[in-house]
PyMOL Python script that loads the backbone (N, CA, C, O; Angstrom):
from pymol import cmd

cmd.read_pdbstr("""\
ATOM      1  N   UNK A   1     168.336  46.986  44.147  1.00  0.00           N
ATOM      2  CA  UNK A   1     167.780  47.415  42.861  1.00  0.00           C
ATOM      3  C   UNK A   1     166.973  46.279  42.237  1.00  0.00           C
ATOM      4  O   UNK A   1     167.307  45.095  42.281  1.00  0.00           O
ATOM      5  N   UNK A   2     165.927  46.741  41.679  1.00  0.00           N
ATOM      6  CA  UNK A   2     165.213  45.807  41.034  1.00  0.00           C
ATOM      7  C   UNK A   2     164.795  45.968  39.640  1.00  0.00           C
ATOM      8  O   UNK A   2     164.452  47.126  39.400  1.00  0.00           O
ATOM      9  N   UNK A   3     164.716  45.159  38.639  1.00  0.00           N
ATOM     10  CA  UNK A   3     164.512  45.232  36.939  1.00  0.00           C
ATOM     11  C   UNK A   3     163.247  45.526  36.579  1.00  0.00           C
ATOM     12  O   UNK A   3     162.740  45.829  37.659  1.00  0.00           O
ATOM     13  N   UNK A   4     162.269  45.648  35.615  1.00  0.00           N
ATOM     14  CA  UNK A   4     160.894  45.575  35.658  1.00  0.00           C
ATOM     15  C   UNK A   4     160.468  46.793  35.464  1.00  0.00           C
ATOM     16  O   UNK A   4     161.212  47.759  35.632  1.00  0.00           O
ATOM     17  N   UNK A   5     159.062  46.918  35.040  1.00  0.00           N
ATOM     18  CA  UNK A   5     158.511  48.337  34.314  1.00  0.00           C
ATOM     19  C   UNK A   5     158.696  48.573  33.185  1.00  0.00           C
ATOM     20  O   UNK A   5     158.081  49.585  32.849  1.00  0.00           O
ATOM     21  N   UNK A   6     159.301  48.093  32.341  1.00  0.00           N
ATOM     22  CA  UNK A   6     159.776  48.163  30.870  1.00  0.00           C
ATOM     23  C   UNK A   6     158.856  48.838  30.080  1.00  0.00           C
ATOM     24  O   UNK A   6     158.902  50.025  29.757  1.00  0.00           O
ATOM     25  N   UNK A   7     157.635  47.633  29.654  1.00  0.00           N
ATOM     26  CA  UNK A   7     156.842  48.287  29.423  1.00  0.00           C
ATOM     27  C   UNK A   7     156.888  48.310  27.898  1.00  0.00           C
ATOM     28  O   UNK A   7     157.258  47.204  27.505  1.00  0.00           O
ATOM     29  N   UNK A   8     156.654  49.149  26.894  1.00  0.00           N
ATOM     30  CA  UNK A   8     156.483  49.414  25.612  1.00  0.00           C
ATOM     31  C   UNK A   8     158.057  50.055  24.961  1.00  0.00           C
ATOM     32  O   UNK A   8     158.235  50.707  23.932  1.00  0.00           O
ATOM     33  N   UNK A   9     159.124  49.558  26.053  1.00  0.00           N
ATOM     34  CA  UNK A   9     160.334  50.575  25.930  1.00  0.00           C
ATOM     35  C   UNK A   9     161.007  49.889  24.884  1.00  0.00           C
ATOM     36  O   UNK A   9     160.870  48.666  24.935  1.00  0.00           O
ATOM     37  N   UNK A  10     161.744  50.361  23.887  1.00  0.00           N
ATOM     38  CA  UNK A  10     162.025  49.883  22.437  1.00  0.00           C
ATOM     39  C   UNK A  10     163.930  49.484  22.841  1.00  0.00           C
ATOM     40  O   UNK A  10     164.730  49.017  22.031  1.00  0.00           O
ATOM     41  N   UNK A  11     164.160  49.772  23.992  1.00  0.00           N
ATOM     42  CA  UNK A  11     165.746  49.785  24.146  1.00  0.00           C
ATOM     43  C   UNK A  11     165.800  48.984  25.553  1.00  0.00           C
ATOM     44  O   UNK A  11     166.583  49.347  26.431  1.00  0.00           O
ATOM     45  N   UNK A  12     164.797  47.707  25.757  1.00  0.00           N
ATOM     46  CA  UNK A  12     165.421  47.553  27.277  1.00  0.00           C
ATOM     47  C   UNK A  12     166.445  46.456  26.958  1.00  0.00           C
ATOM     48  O   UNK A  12     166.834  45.849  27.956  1.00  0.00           O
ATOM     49  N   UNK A  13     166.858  46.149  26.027  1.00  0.00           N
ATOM     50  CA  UNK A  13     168.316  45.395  26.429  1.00  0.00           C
ATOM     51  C   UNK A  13     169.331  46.410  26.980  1.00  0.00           C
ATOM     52  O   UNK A  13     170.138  46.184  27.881  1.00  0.00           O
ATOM     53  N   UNK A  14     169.177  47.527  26.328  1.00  0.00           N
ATOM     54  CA  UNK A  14     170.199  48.872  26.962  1.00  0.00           C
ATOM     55  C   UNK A  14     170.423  49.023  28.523  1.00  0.00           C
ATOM     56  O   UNK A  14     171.375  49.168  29.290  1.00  0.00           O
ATOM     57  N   UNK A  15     168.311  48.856  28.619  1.00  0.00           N
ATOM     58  CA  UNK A  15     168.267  49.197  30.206  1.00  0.00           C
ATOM     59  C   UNK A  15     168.538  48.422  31.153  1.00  0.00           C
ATOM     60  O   UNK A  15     168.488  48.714  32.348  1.00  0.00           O
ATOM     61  N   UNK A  16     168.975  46.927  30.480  1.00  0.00           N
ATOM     62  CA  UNK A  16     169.149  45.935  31.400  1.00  0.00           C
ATOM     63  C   UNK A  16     170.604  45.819  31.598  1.00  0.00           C
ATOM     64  O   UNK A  16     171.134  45.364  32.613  1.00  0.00           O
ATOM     65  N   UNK A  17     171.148  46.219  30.662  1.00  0.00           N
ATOM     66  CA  UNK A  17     172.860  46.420  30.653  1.00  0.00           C
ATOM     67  C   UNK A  17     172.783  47.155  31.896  1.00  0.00           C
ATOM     68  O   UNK A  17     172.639  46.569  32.969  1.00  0.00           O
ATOM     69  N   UNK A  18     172.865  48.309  31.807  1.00  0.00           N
ATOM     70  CA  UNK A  18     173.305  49.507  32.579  1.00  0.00           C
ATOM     71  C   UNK A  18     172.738  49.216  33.885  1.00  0.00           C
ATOM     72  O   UNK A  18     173.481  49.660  34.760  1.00  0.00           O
ATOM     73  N   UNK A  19     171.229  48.373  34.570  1.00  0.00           N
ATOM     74  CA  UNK A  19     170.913  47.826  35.774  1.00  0.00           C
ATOM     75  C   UNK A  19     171.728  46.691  35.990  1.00  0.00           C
ATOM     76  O   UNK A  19     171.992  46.426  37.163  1.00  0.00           O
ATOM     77  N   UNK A  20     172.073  46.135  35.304  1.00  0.00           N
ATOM     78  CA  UNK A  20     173.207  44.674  35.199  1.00  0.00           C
ATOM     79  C   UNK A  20     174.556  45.848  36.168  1.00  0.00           C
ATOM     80  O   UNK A  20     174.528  46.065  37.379  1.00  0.00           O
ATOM     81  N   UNK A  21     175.309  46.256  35.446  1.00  0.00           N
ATOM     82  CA  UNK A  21     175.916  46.895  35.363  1.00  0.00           C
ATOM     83  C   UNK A  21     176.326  47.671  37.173  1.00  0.00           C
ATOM     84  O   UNK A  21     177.303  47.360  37.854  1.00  0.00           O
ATOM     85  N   UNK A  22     175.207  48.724  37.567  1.00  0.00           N
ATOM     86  CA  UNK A  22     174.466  48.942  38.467  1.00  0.00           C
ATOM     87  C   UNK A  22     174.870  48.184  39.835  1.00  0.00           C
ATOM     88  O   UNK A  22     175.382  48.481  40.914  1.00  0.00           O
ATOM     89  N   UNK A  23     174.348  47.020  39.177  1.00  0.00           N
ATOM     90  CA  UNK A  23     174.045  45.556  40.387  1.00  0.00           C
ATOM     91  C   UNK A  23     175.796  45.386  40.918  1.00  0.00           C
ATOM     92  O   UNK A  23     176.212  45.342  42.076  1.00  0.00           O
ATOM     93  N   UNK A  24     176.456  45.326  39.841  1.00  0.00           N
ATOM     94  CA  UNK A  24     177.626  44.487  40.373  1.00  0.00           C
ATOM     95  C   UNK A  24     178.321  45.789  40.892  1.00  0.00           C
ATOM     96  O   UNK A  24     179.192  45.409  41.676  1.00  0.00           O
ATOM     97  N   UNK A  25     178.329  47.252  40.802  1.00  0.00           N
ATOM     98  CA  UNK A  25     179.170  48.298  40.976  1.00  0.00           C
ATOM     99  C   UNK A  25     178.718  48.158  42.583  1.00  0.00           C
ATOM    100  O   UNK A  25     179.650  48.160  43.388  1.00  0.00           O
ATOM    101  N   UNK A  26     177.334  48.034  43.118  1.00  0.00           N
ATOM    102  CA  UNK A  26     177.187  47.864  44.327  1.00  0.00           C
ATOM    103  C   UNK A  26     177.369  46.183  44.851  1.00  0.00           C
ATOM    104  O   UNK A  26     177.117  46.104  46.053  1.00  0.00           O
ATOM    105  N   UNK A  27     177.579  45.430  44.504  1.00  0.00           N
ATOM    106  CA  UNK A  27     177.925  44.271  44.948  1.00  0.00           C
ATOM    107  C   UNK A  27     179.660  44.733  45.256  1.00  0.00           C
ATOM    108  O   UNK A  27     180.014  44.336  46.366  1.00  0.00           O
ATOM    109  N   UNK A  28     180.496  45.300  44.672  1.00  0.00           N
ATOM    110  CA  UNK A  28     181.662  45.251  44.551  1.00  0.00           C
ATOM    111  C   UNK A  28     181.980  46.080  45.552  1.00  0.00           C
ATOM    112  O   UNK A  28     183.009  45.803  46.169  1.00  0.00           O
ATOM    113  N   UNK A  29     181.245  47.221  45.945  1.00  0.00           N
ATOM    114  CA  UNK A  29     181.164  48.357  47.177  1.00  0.00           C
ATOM    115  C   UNK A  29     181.778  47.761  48.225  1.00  0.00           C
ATOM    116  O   UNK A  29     182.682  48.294  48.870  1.00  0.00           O
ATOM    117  N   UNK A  30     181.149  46.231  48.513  1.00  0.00           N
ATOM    118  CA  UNK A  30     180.691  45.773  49.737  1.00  0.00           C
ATOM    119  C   UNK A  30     181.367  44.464  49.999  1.00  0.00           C
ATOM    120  O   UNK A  30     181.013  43.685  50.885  1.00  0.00           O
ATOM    121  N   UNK A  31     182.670  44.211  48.921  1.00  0.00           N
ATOM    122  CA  UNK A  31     183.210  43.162  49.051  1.00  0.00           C
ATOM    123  C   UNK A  31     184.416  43.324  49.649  1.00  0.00           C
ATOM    124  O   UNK A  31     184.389  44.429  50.190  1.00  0.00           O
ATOM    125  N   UNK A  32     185.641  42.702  49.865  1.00  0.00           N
ATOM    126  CA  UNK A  32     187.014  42.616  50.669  1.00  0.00           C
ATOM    127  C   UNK A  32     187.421  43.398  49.244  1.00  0.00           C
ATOM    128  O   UNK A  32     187.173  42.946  48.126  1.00  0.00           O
ATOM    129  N   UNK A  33     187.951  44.393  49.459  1.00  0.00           N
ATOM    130  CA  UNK A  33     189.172  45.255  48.494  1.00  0.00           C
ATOM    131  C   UNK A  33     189.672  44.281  47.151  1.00  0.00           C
ATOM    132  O   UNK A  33     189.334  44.363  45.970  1.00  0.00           O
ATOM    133  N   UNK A  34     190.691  43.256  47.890  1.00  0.00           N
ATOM    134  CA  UNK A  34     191.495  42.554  46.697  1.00  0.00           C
ATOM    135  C   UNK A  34     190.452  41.680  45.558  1.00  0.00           C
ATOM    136  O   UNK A  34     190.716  41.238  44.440  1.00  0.00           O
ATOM    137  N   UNK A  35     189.253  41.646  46.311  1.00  0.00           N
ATOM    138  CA  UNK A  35     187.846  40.670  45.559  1.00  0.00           C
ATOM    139  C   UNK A  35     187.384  41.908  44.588  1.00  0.00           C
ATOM    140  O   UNK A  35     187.317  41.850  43.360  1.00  0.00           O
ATOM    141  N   UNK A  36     187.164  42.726  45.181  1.00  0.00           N
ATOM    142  CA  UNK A  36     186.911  44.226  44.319  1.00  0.00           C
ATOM    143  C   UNK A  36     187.454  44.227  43.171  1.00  0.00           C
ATOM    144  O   UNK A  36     186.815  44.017  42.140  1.00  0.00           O
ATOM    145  N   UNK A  37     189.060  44.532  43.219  1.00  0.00           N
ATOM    146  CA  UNK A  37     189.715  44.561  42.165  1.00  0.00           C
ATOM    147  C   UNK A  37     189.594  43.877  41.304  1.00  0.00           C
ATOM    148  O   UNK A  37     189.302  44.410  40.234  1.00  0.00           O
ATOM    149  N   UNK A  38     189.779  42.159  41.350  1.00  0.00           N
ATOM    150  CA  UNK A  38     189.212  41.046  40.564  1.00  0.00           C
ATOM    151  C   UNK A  38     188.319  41.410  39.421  1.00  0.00           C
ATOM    152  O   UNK A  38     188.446  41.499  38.199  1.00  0.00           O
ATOM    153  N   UNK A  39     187.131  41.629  40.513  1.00  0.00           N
ATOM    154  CA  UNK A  39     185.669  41.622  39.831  1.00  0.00           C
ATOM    155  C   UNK A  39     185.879  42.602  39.265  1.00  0.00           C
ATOM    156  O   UNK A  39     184.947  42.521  38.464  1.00  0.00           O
ATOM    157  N   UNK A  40     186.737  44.183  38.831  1.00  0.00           N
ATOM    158  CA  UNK A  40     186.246  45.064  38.546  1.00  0.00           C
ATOM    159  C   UNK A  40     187.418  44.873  37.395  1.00  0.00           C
ATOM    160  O   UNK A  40     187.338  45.572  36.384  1.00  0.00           O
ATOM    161  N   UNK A  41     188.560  43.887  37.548  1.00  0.00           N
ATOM    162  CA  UNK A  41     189.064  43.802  36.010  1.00  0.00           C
ATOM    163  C   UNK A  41     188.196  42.951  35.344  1.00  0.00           C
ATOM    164  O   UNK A  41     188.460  42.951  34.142  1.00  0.00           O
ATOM    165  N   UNK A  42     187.094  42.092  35.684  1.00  0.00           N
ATOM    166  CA  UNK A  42     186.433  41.087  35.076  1.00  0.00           C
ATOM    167  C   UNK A  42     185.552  42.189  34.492  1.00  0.00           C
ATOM    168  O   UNK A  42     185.222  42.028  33.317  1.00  0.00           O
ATOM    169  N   UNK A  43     185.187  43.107  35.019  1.00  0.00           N
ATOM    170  CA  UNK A  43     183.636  43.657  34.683  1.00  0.00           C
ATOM    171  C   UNK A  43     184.798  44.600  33.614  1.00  0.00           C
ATOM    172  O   UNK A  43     184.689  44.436  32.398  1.00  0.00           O
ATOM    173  N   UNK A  44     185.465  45.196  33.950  1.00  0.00           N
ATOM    174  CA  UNK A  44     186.272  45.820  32.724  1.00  0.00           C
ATOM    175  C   UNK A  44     186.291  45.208  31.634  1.00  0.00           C
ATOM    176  O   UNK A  44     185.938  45.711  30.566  1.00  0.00           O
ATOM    177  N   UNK A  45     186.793  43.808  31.815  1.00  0.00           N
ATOM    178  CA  UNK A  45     186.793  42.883  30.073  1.00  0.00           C
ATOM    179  C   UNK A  45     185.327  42.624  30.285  1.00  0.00           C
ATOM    180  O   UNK A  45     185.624  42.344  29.124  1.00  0.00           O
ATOM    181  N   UNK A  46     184.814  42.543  30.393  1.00  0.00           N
ATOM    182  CA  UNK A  46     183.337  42.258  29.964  1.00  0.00           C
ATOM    183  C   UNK A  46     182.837  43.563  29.348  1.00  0.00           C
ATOM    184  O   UNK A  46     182.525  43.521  28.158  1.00  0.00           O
ATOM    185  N   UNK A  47     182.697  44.986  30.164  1.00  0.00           N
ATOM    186  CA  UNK A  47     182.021  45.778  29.453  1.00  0.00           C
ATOM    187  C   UNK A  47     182.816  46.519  28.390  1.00  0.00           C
ATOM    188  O   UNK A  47     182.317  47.615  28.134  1.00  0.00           O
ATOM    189  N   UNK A  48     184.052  46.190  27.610  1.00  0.00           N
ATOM    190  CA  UNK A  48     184.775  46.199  26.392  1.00  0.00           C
ATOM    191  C   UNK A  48     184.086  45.278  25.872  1.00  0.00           C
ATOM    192  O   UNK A  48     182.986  45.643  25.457  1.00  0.00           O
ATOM    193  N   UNK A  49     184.380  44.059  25.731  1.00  0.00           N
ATOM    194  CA  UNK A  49     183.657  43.294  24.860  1.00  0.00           C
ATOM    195  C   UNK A  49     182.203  43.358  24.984  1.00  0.00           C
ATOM    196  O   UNK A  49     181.657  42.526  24.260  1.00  0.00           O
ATOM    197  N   UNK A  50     181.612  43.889  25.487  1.00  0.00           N
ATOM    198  CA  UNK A  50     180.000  44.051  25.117  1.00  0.00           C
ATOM    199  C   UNK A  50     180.118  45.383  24.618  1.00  0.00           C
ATOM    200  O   UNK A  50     179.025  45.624  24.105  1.00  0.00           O
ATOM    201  N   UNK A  51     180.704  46.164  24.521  1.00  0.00           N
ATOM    202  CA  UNK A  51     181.014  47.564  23.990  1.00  0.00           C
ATOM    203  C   UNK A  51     181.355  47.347  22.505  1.00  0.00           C
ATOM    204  O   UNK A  51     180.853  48.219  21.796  1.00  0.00           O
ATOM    205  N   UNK A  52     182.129  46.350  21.788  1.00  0.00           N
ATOM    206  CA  UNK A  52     183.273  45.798  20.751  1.00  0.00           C
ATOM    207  C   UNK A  52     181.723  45.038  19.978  1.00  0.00           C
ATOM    208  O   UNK A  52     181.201  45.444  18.939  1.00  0.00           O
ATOM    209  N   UNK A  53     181.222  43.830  20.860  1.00  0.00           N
ATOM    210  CA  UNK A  53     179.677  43.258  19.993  1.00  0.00           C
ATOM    211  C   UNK A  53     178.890  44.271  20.058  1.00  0.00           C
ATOM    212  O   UNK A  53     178.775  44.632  18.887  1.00  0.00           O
ATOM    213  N   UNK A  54     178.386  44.831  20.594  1.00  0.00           N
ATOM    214  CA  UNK A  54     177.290  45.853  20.755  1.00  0.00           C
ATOM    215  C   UNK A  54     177.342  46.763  19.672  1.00  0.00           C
ATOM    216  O   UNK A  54     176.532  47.687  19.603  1.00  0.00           O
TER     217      UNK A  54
END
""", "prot")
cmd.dss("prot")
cmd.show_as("cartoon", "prot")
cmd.util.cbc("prot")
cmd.orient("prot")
């Protein structure tokens, strides 16, 4: 996946979340299981607290 095209778009911090976002759900696809889990309680507290500031 790649970022870019934006353009005149009034919400791309939104769109960069959700490609952010995106990136690591397929990085995590493709990792050893127990690394999975890790990353996916990390990305859990992360996308609460960007949910909580946001």
């Amino acid at each position: 996946l790649t970022g870019g095209g934006y353009g005149g778009d009034t919400n791309v911090t939104g769109d960069i979340k959700n490609i952010g976002t995106q990136n690591i759900n397929m990085n995590i696809y493709v990792q050893d299981k127990e690394m999975a889990k890790e990353i996916i309680k990390n990305v859990d507290e992360q996308a609460t607290a960007s949910a909580e500031a946001g």
